[in-house]
C-alpha positions in Angstrom: -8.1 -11.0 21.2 -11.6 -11.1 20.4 -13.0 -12.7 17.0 -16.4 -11.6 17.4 -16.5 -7.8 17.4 -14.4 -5.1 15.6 -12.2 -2.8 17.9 -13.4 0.3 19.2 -10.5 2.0 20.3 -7.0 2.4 19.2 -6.3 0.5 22.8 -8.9 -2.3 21.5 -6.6 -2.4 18.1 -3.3 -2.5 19.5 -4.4 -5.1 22.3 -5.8 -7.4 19.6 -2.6 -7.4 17.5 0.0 -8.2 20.2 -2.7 -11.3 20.8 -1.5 -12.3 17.5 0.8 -15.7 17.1 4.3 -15.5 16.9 4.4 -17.1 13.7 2.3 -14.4 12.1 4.9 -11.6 13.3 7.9 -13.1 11.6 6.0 -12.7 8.5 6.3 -9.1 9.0 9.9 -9.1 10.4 11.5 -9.4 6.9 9.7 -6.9 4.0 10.8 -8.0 1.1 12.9 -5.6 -1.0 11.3 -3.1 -3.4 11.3 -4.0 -7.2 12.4 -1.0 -9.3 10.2 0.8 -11.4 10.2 0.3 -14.7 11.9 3.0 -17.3 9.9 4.4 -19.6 9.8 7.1 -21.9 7.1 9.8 -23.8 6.3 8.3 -27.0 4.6 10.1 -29.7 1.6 8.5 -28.6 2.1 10.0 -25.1 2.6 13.1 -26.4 -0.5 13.8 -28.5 -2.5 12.6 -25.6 -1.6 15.7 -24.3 -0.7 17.7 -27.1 -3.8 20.2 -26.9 -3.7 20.5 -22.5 -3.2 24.2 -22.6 -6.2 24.6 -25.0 -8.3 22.9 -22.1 -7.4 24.5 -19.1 
């Protein structure tokens, strides 16, 4: 891996990240799990934000 230069080539790229430590690629092994949106709903606020679109386009 070299620290000094940025990667050139894809080959460059992939060569420098299988230099990387093995304790950096268990970080990686286990994504955390995705948080669910949030609900939410169209207030009358929302609404009148929007109210007039069709006038505009």
């Amino acid at each position: 891996m070299r620290t000094t230069t940025e990667p050139e080539t894809i080959g460059e790229l992939i060569a420098d990240c299988a230099d990387l430590p093995e304790q950096l690629h268990a970080c990686a092994s286990a994504p955390a799990a995705p948080k669910a949106a949030a609900s939410w709903t169209v207030d009358e606020r929302c609404h009148a934000q929007v109210a007039e679109l069709d006038v505009y386009v």
